[in-house]
VMD Tcl script that draws the C-alpha trace (Angstrom):
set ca {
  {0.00 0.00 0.00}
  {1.36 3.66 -1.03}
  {1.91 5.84 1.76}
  {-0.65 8.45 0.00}
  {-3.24 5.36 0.70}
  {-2.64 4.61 4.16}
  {-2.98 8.61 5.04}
  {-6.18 9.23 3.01}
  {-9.00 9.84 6.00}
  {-6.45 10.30 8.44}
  {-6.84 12.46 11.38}
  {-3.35 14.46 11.89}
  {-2.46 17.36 14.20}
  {0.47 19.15 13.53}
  {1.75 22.04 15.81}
  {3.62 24.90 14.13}
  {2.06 23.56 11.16}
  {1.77 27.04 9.48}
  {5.27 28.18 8.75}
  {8.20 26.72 7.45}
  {8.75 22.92 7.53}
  {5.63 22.89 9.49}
  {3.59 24.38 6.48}
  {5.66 21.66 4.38}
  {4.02 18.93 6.36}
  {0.91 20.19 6.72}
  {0.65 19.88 2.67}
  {1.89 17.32 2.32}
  {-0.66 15.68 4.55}
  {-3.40 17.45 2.76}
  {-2.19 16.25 -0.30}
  {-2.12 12.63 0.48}
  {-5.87 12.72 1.62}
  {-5.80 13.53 5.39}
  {-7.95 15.71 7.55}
  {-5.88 18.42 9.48}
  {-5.56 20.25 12.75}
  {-3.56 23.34 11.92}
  {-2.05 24.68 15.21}
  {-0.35 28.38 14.92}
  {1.29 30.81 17.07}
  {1.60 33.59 14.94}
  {1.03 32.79 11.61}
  {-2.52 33.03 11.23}
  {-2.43 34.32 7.30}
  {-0.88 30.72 6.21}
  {-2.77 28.81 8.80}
  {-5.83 29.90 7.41}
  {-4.65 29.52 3.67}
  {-3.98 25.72 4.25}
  {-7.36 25.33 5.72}
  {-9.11 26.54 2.50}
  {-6.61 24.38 0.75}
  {-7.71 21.61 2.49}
  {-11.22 22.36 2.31}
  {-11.18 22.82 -1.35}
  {-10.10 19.41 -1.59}
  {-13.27 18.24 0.29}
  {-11.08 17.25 3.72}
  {-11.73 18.19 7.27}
  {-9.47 21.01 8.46}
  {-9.46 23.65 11.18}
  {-6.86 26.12 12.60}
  {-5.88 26.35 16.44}
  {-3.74 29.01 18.06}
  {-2.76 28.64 20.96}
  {1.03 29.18 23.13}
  {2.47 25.21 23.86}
  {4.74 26.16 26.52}
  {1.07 26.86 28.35}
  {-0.16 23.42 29.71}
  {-4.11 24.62 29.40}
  {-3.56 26.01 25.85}
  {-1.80 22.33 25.08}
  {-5.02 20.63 26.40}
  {-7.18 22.82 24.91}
  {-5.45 22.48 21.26}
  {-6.10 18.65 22.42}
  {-9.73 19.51 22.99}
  {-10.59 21.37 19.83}
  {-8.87 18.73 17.35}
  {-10.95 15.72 18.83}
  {-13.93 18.24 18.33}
  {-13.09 19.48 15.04}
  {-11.35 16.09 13.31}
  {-13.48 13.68 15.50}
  {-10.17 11.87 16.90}
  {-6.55 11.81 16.17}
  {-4.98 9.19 14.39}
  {-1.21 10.85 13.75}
  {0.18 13.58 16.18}
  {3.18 15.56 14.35}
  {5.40 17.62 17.61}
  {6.35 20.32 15.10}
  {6.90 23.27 17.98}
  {10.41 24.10 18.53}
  {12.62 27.47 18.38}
  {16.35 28.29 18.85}
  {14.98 31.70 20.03}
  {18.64 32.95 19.91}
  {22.58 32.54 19.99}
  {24.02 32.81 23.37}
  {27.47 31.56 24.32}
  {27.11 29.62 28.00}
  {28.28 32.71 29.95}
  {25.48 34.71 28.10}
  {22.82 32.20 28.66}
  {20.30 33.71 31.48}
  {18.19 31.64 33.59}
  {15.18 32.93 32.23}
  {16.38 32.36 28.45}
  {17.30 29.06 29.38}
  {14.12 27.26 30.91}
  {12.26 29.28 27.49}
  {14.00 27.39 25.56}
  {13.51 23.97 26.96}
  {9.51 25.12 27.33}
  {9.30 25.77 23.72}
  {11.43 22.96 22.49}
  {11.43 20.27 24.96}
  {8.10 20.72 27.54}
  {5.59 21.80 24.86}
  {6.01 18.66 23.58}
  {4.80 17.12 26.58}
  {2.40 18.80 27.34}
  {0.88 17.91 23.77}
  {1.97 14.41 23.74}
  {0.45 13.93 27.06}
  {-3.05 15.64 26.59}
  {-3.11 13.30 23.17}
  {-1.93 10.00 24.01}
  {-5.08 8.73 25.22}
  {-6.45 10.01 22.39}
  {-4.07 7.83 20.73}
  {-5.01 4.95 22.01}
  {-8.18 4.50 20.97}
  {-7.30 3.37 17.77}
  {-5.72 0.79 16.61}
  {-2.61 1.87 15.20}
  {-1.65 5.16 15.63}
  {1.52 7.61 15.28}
  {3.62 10.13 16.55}
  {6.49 12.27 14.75}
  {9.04 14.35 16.96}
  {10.97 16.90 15.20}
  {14.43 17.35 16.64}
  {17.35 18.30 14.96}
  {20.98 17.79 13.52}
  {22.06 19.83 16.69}
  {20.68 16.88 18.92}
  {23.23 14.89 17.17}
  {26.11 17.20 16.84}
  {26.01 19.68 19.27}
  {25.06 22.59 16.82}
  {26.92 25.81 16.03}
  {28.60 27.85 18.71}
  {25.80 29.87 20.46}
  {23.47 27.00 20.42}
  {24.04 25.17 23.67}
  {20.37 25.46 24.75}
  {18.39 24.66 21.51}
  {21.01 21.50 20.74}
  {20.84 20.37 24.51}
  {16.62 20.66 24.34}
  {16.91 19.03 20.60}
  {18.68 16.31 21.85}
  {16.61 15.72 25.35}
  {13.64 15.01 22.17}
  {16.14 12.20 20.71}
  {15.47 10.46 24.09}
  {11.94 11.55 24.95}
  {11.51 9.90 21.62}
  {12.66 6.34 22.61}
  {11.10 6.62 26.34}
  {7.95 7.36 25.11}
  {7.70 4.36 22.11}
  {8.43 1.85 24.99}
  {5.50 3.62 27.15}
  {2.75 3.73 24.46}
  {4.06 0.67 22.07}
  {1.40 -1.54 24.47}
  {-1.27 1.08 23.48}
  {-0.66 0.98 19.63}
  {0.95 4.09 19.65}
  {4.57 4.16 17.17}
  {6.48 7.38 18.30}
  {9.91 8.18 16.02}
  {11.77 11.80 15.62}
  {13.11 13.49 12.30}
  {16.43 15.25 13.06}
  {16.80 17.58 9.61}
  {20.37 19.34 8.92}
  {20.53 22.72 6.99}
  {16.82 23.10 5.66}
  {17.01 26.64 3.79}
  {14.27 28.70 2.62}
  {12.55 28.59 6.54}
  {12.53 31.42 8.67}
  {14.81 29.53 11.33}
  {17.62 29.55 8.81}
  {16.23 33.52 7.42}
  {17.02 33.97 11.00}
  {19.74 32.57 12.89}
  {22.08 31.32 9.95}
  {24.27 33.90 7.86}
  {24.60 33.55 4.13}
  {28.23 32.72 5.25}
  {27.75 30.18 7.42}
  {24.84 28.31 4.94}
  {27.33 28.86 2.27}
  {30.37 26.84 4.41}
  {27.84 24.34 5.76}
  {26.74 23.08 2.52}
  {29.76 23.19 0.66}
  {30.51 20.47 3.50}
  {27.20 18.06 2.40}
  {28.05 15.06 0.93}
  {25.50 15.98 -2.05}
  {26.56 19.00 -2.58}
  {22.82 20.98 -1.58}
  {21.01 22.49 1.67}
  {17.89 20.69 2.08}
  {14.41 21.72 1.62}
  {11.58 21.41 4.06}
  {9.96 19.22 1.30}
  {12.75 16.96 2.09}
  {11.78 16.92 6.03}
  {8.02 16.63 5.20}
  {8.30 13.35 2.87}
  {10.23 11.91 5.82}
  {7.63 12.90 8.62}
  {4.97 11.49 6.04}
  {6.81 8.31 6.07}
  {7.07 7.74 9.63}
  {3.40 8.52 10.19}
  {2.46 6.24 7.26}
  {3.64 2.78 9.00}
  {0.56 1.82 11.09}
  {1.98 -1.63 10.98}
  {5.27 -1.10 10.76}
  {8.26 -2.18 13.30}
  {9.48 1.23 13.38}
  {9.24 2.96 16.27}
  {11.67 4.89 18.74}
  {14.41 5.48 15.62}
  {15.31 8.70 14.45}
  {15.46 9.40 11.15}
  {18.63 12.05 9.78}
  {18.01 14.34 6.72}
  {21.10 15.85 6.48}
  {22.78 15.41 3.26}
  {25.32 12.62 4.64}
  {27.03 15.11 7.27}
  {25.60 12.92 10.25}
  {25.35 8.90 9.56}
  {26.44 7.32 12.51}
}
mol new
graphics top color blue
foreach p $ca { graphics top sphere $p radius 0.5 }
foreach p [lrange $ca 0 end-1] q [lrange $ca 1 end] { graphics top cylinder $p $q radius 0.2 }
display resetview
């Protein structure tokens, strides 16, 4: 069976699923025949333009805003999926920031613990409010997106964000040992340099993209296209033996 077939009348929430890789995913989804939960923070202009994409294609879809470091906004993003959808079937942990570059002795207590919240406790708080969800189906799926950093450490000034993206690496394999009774396959993405997001339009320099991918096996920065195929994938395998593996999309630069 094509993965486009065994996502067709799906039931997927993805967080941050309005910008960037996120919006990627959220397609992608769309495209292969699932009903959507949209959650946004601030990007209310895309979240609502994937919704009418997804409507015009005669699927389910709705848009939620809400802050994930908040545990009630987490429940109630929970809440209004089941509502809107019905149920969830495939939960995609999209949330995640490097806020900013700070060497340790600039990192602030404060700046720290955001971090984590956005990166690391959000995605508690989500998985938590929509595991039993989960588990009322037969086979269901969850997709953690961590990060190249989580592997490698990152850049200088990234001590926070690649401590927090690695901390997902191993939430990743606790929780598919928890929720493997219940039916419930959890695995992570970690995606190198994805250009053309606003984390990269951000934090990376032309410079710096320019040194990083001259040092890519292939020869190319990826593409959130390339992250959302893999997150498809990983959702897909309702009866796979997959589950607590990360999967790299990095060009070759990580292959341990």
């Amino acid at each position: 069976m094509k993965t486009e077939e065994k996502i067709a009348g799906k039931n997927v929430l993805i967080t941050a699923g309005a910008q960037g890789i996120g919006a990627s995913i959220t397609k992608h989804f769309i495209d292969s025949g699932a009903h959507v939960a949209i959650h946004y923070f601030s990007s209310s202009d895309t979240a609502k333009e994937l919704k009418e994409y997804a409507l015009s294609k005669g699927q389910k879809a709705e848009i939620i805003s809400g802050d994930l470091t908040k545990e009630a906004d987490a429940n109630l993003l929970i809440k209004k999926t089941v509502k809107a959808l019905g149920g969830i079937d495939i939960l995609i942990n999209n949330t995640g920031s490097l806020v900013g570059r700070r060497m340790l002795n600039e990192i602030e207590t404060d700046f720290w613990n955001h971090v984590m919240d956005i990166n690391l406790t959000s995605m508690m708080f989500v998985s938590r409010a929509a595991a039993p969800i989960l588990a009322k189906n037969e086979n269901s799926s969850i997709v953690n997106l961590s990060s190249l950093a989580g592997r490698k450490g990152g850049h200088p000034g990234s001590l926070a964000y690649s401590t927090s993206k690695g901390a997902v690496l191993t939430f990743t394999r606790a929780l598919s040992t928890e929720l493997g009774p219940e039916g419930v396959r959890v695995n992570a993405v970690a995606p190198g340099l994805i250009l053309g997001t606003s984390f990269h339009n951000t934090h990376t320099t032309k410079e710096s993209a320019a040194a990083t991918t001259a040092s890519i096996p292939i020869k190319r920065a990826g593409n959130a296209a390339d992250v959302a195929r893999a997150v498809l994938y990983l959702a897909s395998e309702y009866d796979g033996f997959i589950t607590g593996a990360t999967l790299d999309i990095n060009g070759g630069v990580y292959n341990m």
